[in-house]
N, C-alpha and C positions, 0 to 999 in steps of 0.2 A: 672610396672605391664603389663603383654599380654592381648593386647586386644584383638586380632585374634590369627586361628590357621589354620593350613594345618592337615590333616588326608592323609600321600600317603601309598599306598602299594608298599609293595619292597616281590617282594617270589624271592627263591635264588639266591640271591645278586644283582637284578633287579630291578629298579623302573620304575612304571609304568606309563603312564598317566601327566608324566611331565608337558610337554608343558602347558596341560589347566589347571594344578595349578599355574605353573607360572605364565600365562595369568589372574587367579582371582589373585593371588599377586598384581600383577601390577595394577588391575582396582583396588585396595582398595587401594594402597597407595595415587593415581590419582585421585579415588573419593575423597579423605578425605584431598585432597588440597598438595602432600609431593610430592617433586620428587624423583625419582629415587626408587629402592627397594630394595630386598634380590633377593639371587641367590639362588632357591631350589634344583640345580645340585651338587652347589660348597658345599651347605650344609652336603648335601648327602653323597659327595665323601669324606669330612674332618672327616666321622665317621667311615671311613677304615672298613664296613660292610661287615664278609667276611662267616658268617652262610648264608648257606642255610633253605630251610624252607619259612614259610609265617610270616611277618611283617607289623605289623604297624609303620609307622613313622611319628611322632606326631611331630610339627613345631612349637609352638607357638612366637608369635612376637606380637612386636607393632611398630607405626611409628617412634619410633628413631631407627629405627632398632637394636633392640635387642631381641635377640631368646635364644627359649631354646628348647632341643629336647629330645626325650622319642621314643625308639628302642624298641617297643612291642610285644613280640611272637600272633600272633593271629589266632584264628580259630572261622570260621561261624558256628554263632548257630543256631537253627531253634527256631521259634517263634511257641509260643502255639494258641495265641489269639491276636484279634484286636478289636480295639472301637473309635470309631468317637467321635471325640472331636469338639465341636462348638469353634471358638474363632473367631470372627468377625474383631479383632482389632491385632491381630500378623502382627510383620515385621519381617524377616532374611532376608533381601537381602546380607548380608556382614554374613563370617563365624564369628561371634563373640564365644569369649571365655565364656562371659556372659551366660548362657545356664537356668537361675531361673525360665524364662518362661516356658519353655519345662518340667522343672521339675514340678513346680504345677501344671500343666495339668497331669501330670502321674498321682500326687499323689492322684487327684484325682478319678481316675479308677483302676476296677478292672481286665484288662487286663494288659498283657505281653506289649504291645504297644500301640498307640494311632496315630489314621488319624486325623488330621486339618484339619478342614470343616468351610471356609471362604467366609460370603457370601453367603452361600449353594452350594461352590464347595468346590471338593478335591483338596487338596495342599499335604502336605510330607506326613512322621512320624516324629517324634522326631528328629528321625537320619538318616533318606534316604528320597532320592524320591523314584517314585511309577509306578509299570506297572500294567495295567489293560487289560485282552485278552478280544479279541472278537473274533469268528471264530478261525480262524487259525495265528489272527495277535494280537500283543501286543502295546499299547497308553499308553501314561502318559498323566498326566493332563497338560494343557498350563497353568494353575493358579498352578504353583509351589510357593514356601516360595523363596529356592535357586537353583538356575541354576547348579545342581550337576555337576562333570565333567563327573562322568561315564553316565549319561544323556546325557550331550551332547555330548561324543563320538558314543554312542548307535542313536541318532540323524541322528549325521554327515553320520555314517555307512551303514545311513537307513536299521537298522534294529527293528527298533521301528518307530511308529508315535508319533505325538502329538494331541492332541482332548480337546475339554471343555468336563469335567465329573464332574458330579453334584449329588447333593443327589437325584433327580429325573432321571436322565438316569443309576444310579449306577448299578443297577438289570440288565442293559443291556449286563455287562459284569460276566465272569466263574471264571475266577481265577484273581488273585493276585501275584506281588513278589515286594520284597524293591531292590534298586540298591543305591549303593553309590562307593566311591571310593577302597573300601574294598569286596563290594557286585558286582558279575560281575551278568552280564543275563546269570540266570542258571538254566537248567531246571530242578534241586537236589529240590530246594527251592521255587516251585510253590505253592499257597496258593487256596483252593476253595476259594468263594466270602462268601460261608458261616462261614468262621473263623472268618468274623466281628461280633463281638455279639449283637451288637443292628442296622442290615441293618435299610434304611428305610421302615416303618410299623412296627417297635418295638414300636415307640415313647418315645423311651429310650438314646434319644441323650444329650452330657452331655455339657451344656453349660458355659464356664469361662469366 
């Protein structure tokens, strides 16, 4: 059974962002005590992907090394709505396949999406990390769930910061967007701050 998985983007017949999925490859096999790993190049090139267009290429694995891959046509949708979700007690450090967490928190809202609010900071969504503008400049939170890659390439790039953001300084910022390995920074998918529907001063936070 897969216990982890990879999510890369390939758009016509390019993958992108390699290196820092191999780079969490490798810390998971290394965390979880296993030497050696997969090769997410060699994976890539054995599926003779020869469409153009935008892809998902879904990786799943575990530490005996054995994978399974899923070649998905994809397109970015826009999100309607947002809701903060309390969960005090979440871990993702490691991309697990397991995802039941994430799920009973949905199911319990009535938003399109849900922010993780741990501790009384912001961390992801469900399925991304998070920019939050200020002025003319864009932060994610340093209290993420996972160290996304498209994060920390947008990091490296310096073309984002990182900041503590909290349900008390949250009002400080205008808009919103998700970023993941799928999601670039883009300015199509900027969000106001008001798409959250219970900001703080609702008193309308949903806690699991």
């Amino acid at each position: 059974m897969s216990q982890f998985f990879e999510s890369i983007k390939i758009e016509d017949q390019e993958i992108f962002l390699l290196d820092l999925h191999q780079k969490r490859v490798n810390e998971t096999f290394s965390h979880f005590g296993k030497e050696g790993s997969i090769d997410l190049g060699k994976i890539f090139e054995s599926l003779h992907h020869e469409e153009d267009g935008l892809f998902k290429l879904r990786i799943s694995y575990d530490l005996n090394k054995n994978i399974r891959t899923q070649m998905i046509p994809y397109a970015i949708s826009e999100i309607r709505s947002f809701q903060l979700v309390v969960n005090n007690s979440i871990d993702y450090g490691f991309k697990f396949e397991d995802r039941t967490e994430f799920e009973r928190m949905k199911l319990k809202t009535t938003a399109a999406e849900i922010i993780i609010v741990k501790n009384s900071h912001i961390t992801d969504t469900s399925l991304s990390n998070l920019l939050f503008k200020k002025g003319k400049e864009w932060f994610t939170p340093s209290t993420y769930l996972l160290n996304g890659v498209q994060r920390q390439w947008l990091l490296k790039e310096k073309k984002i910061k990182e900041t503590e953001i909290t349900l008390q300084n949250l009002k400080e910022f205008s808009h919103l967007q998700i970023i993941n390995s799928m999601n670039n920074f883009d300015d199509m998918f900027i969000y106001p701050l008001e798409i959250i529907n219970n900001l703080p001063g609702s008193n309308d936070y949903l806690e699991v």
